[in-house]
C-alpha positions as CSV (number, residue, x, y, z in Angstrom):
1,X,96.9,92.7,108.1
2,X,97.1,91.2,104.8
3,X,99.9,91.7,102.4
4,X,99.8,90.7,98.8
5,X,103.1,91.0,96.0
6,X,103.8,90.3,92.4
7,X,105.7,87.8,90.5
8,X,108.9,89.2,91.6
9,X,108.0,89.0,95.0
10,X,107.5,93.1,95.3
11,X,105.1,94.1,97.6
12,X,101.5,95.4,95.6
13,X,99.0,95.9,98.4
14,X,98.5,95.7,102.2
15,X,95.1,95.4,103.4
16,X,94.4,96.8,106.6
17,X,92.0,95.5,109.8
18,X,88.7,97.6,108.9
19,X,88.7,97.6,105.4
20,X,91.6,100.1,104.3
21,X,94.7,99.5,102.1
22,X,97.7,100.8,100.3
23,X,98.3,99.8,96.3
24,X,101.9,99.6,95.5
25,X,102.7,100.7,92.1
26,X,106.0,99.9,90.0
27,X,108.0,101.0,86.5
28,X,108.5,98.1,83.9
29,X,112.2,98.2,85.8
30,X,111.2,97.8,89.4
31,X,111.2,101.1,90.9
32,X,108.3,101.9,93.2
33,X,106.0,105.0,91.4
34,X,103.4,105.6,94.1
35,X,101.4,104.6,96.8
36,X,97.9,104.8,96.9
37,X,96.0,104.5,99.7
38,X,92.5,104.3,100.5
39,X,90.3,104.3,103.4
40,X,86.5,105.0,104.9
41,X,87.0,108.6,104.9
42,X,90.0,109.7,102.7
43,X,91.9,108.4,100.0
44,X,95.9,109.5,99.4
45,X,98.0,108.8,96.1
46,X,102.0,109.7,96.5
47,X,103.9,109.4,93.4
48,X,107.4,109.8,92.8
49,X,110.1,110.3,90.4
């Protein structure tokens, strides 16, 4: 796996063996908004409060 993060060290994106990953979204103040994933067959976004 691969993991990548931002320039205050949050994590942004995890890159999976096979070619899937997860993007990691934030507010201006840090708190996580949703994940977002994608794959070969389906694609998932979660988003939160």
């Amino acid at each position: 796996m691969q993991y990548e993060y931002d320039y205050e060290n949050r994590l942004t994106k995890v890159v999976y063996h096979g070619g899937s990953y997860e993007k990691y979204i934030y507010s201006p103040v840090g708190k996580r908004l949703a994940i977002e994933r994608y794959g070969a067959k389906v694609n998932i976004m979660r988003y939160y409060d």
